[in-house]
Every structure is written in C-alpha cells, then in structure tokens.
N, C-alpha and C positions, 0 to 999 in steps of 0.2 A: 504493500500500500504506500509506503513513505516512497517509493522509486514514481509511482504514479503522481503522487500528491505532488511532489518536488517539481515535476515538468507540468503538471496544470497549471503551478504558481506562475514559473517562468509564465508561457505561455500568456498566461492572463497580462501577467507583469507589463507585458510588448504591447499585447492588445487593446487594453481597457479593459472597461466593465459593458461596454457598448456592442462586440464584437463574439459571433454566437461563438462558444466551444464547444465539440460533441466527445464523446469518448465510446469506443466500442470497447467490450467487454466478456471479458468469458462468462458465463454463469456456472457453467462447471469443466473444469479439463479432461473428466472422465480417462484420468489416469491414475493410477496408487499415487497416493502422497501429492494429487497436485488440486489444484486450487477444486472451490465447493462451492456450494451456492451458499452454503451459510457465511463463508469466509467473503462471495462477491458482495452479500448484503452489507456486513460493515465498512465494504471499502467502496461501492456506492453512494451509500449512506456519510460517509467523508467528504466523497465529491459534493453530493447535494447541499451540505453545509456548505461551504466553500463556492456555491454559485454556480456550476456546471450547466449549459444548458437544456440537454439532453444526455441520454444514456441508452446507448446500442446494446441488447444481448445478444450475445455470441454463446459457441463454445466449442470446445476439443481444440488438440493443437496436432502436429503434422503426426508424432505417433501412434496417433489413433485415426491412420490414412483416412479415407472416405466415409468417416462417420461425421466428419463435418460438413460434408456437403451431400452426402446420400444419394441413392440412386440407382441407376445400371451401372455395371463395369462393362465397356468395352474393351473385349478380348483381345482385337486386331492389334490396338492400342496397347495395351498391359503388356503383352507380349513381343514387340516392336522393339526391335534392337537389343532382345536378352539374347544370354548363352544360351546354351542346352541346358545347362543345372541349373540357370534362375527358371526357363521355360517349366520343366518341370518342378519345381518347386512351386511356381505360383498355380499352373494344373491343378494340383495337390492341395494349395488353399483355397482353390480359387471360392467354391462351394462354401463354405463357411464364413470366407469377407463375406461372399454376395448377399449372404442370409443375414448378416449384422450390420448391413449398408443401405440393406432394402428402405425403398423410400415410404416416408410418412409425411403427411402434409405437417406445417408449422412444427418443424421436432425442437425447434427454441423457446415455443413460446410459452411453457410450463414455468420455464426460468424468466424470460422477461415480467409473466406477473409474477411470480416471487417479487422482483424489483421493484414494479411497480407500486407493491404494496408496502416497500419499505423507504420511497421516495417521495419528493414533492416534484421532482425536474421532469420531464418528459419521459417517456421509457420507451425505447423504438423496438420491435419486435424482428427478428430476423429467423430464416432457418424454413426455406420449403414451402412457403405461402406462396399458392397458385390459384386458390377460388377465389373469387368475391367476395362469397357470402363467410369463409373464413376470415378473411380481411376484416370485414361489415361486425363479423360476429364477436373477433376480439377488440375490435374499437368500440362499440358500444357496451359489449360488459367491461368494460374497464379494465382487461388484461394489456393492453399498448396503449399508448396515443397516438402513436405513427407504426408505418408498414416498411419494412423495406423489404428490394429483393435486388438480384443481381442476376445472373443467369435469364429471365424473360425480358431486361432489358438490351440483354447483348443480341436476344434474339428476335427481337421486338422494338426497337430504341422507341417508335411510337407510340407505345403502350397505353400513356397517361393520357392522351387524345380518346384513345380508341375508347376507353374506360369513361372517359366523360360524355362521349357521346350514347351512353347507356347499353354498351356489349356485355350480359350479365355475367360474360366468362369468357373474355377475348385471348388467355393466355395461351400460348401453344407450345410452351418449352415443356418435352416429354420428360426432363434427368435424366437423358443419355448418359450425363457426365463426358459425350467426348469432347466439349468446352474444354472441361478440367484438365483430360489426359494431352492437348495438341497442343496448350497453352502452357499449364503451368508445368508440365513434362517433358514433352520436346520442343518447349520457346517457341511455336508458329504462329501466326498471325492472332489477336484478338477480334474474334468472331466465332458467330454461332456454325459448330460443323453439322451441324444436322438440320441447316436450315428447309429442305424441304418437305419433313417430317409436319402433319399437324396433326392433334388430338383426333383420334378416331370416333368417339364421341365427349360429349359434357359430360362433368362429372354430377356435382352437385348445384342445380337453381336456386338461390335465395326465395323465399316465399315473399309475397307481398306484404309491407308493413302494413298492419292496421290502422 
C-alpha cells in the first residue's frame, strides 16, 4: 500500500486537486500468499481518503496465465513456434487450463462490489462484460458506477455509438482470446484477429423497465 500511496501523492503533487486520477487495481491475485480482496479493501479505502477519483477492479497477474482475461485458447496460436517438448507439454495441459479459463460473463465484478461497498470514489467494474442488460444490471444495483471493457473495443472501436442508438446487444467479440495470443505473445499488430466472426445468436435481452 505505502508503494501505491507514495506515487498517488507525487502524482497529485504535479497535478492539483482539479485533475481526475484513476487507479486500476487487483481485487485478488489469486495466487498463494498474494494480494486479497480483504487486503485491496484497506488499500482502496486509503486511496479514497486521500481523494482518488475513481477505482478500476482488476485481478490475477501473469502467473495465473489466462485466468485474467478468460476465454478460448487458440491452439494454432499456443502452439506456434514451440519445441516438440513445450508442444507436448502444453497437449498435456492443455485440457485443464481450458477448463479453469472457460469464460464467464463479469468474472471481476464480485470484487469490484466488494469495493464499492467499502468506498465513496467511483468503482469501475472490469472482467468479461459483454451484455447490456449485465452492464444495466450492475449499474443500477449499485455493484459499479462505470463499465469498462477492452477486447469489444478493439473489435468494435464504435461500440458507444452503436449502444446509444438502442442495439440491446451490439457486442460481437466471441473471447477467442487470439487478440491476447498475436499481441501480447508474438508482438503483431493491435487488432481484432477474428474480426469476421459475429455472435451466432443473442445471448440475454434486458426486459422492459416498468
């Protein structure tokens, strides 16, 4: 917390009090011995004294590979420029990541209310929101105040248009995951690799509000 706290000050220090600051955050590392969600509520809870204007939940860090961002694993990908002994080795896990990566819609946002419920500053929600009426449904019970996402804008940059013009579920990014494996794996280009892919059908319609 003091390593966080210490660069918020700076930071503020430069900027004023006029000048938003956000911070993205783990809510759990989901590793032995690393950060919790009960250890992110007191160091939240530090920033929000301290003036922060928002707070992003996150979570896991790189060795708990694709549990961060969830999904499909593309094989072509995974397998692309190993030995024979990685090739088989990863064969051999492969079945078991796949089963602990499988995708679930919002898988952060258990933790962002946590936060929210132990903050006054903003709480952004992160982690696998792709409906609407999930968006709709953690804004109004008060689990976020904001939405973010990353993956349906790389695949979609128009999104926020298409959404205000009333698509009750315009997103079309499936979690291939091969974003993750061309990018953050073999450095190629930033874009969506499975752009011609869309949803085979809707998942969930929001109901009418009364």
């Amino acid at each position: 917390m003091l390593f966080l706290v210490e660069i918020y000050k700076l930071v503020r220090s430069v900027t004023g009090t006029d000048y938003p600051i956000l911070v993205k955050i783990n809510g759990e590392d989901y590793v032995k011995r690393g950060v919790t969600i009960d250890e992110t509520k007191i160091v939240c809870s530090k920033l929000d004294e301290l003036g922060i204007n928002a707070i992003e939940v996150s979570g896991g860090i790189g060795e708990v590979g694709l549990m961060t961002i969830r999904g499909d694993i593309p094989r072509d990908l995974l397998m692309r420029n190993r030995s024979f002994v990685e090739r088989v080795f990863l064969r051999i896990k492969e079945k078991s990541v796949r089963d602990s990566v499988r995708f679930k819609e919002a898988f952060f946002l258990p933790e962002a209310a946590a936060i929210k419920r132990t903050v006054k500053s903003p709480v952004i929600a992160v982690g696998g929101i792709r409906d609407r009426c999930t968006m709709e449904g953690g804004l109004e019970s008060g689990q976020a105040d904001f939405i973010s996402m990353c993956r349906p804008f790389i695949r979609q940059p128009n999104l926020v248009n298409q959404m205000e013009k009333g698509d009750p579920d315009p997103i079309f990014c499936t979690n291939c995951n091969r974003f993750s494996f061309e990018v953050l794996v073999h450095q190629n280009l930033l874009r969506c690799y499975n752009s011609n892919v869309r949803k085979e059908s809707r998942r969930t319609i929001c109901s009418p509000k009364e």
